[in-house]
C-alpha positions in Angstrom: -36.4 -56.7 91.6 -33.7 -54.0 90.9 -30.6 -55.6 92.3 -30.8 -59.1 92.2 -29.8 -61.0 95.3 -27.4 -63.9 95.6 -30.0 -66.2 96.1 -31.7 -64.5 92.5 -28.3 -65.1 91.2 -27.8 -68.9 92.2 -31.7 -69.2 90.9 -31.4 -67.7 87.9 -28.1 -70.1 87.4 -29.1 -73.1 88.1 -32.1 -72.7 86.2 -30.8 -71.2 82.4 -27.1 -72.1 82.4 -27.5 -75.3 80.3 -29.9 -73.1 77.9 -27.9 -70.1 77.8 -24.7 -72.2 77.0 -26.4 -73.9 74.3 -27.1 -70.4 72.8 -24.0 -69.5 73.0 -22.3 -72.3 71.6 -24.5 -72.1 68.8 -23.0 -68.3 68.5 -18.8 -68.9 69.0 -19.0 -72.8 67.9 -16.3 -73.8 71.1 -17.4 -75.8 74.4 -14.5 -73.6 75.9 -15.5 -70.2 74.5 -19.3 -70.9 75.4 -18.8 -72.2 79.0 -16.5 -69.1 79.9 -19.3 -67.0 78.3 -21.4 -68.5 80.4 -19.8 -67.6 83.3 -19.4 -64.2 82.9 -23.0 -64.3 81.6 -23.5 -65.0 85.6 -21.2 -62.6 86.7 -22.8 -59.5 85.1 -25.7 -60.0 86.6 -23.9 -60.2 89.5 -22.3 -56.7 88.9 -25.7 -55.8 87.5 -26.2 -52.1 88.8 -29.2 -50.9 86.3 -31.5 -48.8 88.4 -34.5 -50.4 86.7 -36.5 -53.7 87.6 -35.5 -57.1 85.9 -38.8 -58.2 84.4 -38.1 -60.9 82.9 -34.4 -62.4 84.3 -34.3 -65.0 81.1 -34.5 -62.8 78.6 -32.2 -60.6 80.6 -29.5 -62.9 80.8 -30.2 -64.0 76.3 -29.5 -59.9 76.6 -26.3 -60.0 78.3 -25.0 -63.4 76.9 -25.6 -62.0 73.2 -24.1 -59.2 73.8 -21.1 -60.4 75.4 -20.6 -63.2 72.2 -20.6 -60.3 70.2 -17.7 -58.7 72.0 -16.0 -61.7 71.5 -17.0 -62.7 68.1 -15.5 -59.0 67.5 -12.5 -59.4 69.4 -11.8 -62.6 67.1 -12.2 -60.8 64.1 -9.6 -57.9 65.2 -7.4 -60.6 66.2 -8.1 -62.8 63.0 -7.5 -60.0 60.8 -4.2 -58.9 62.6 -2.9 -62.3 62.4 -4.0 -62.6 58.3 -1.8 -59.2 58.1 1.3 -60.1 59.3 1.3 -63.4 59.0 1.6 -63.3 55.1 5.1 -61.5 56.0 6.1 -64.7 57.7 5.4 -66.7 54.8 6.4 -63.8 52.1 10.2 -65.0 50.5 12.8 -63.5 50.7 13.6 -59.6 49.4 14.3 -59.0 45.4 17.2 -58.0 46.2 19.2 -61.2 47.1 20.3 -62.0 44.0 23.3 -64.4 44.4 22.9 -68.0 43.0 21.9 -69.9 46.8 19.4 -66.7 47.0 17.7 -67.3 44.1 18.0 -71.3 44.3 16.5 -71.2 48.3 13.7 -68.1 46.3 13.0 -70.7 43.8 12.6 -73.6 46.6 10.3 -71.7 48.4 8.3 -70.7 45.4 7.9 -74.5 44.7 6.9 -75.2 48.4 4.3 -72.9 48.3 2.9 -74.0 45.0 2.6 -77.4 46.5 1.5 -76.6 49.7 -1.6 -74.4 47.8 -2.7 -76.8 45.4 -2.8 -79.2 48.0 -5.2 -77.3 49.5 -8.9 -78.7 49.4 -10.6 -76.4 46.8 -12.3 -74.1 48.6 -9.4 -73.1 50.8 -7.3 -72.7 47.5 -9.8 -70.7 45.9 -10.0 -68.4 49.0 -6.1 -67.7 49.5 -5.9 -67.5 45.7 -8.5 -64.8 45.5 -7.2 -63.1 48.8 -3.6 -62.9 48.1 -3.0 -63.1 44.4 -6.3 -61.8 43.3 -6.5 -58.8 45.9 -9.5 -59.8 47.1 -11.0 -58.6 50.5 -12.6 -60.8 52.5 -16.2 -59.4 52.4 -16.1 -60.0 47.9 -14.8 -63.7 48.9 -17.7 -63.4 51.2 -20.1 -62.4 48.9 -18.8 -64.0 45.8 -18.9 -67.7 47.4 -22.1 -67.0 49.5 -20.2 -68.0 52.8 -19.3 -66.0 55.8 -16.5 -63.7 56.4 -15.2 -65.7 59.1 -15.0 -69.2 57.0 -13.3 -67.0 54.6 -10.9 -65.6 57.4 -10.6 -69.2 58.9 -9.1 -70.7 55.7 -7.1 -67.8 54.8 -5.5 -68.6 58.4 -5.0 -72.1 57.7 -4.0 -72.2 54.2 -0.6 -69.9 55.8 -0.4 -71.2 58.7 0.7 -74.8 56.2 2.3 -72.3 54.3 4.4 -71.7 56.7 5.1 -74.6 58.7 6.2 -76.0 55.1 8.8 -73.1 55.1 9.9 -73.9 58.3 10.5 -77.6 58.0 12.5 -77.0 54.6 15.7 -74.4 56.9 18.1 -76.4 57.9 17.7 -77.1 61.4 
């Protein structure tokens, strides 16, 4: 078939969608994530305007849901590493150049949060945000260094200032 048909399309559905969620949960490790995914797994073949015949409609739709985790495990990535960015600025003291006495009291308070607040961390976290923001390490040499992914290494970078800052935040006065 060329253009598959809405009755292809409700087949094809009803018949792979458990499967092809399970794959793709096993790709972006969220129910949520997978089961929209999976939907617009469904609706590209639905939009599906290739001029050449569908041979084999399951591996068809493996092509289109891989593909479309990838855009989104790439999305995440971009978005991940935008938030790492700028997020150290929300956590990042105050400027040198405040040097009256409360300045460099509330400096020294937040210096002591955030030593608290990292060696609290569990140890691999530590050892990540340590190597990323005080070592200068990139993401790919934590990567590579610890044997683990670039996204556990993004993941716990996010976390470790994400407490970072929620610890700055609950220490100003309200």
């Amino acid at each position: 078939m060329t253009h598959p048909t809405v009755d292809d399309i409700a087949l094809y559905f009803s018949k792979y969608r458990a499967e092809i969620y399970r794959f793709l949960f096993g790709i972006v490790q969220c129910e949520h994530i997978a089961h929209d995914l999976t939907q617009d797994t469904y609706l590209r073949l639905a939009d599906y305007q290739g001029g050449r015949e569908i041979e084999n409609p399951r591996a068809f739709l493996y092509r289109i849901a891989n593909n479309l985790a990838i855009d989104y495990l790439r999305a995440q990535s971009k978005q991940t590493q935008l938030f790492v960015e700028t997020a150290i600025d929300d956590v990042a003291m105050a400027p040198v150049d405040n040097n009256t006495p409360p300045d460099i009291i509330q400096n020294r308070q937040q210096l002591d949060i955030l030593h608290q607040v990292i060696n609290a961390l569990p140890d691999n976290c530590r050892d990540i945000i340590i190597r990323s923001r005080f070592m200068g390490q990139t993401h790919e040499q934590i990567a590579s260094e610890l044997g683990i992914s670039k996204s556990w290494v993004e993941k716990n970078i996010i976390q470790a200032l994400r407490l970072c800052k929620l610890a700055l935040d609950n220490q100003k006065p309200n």
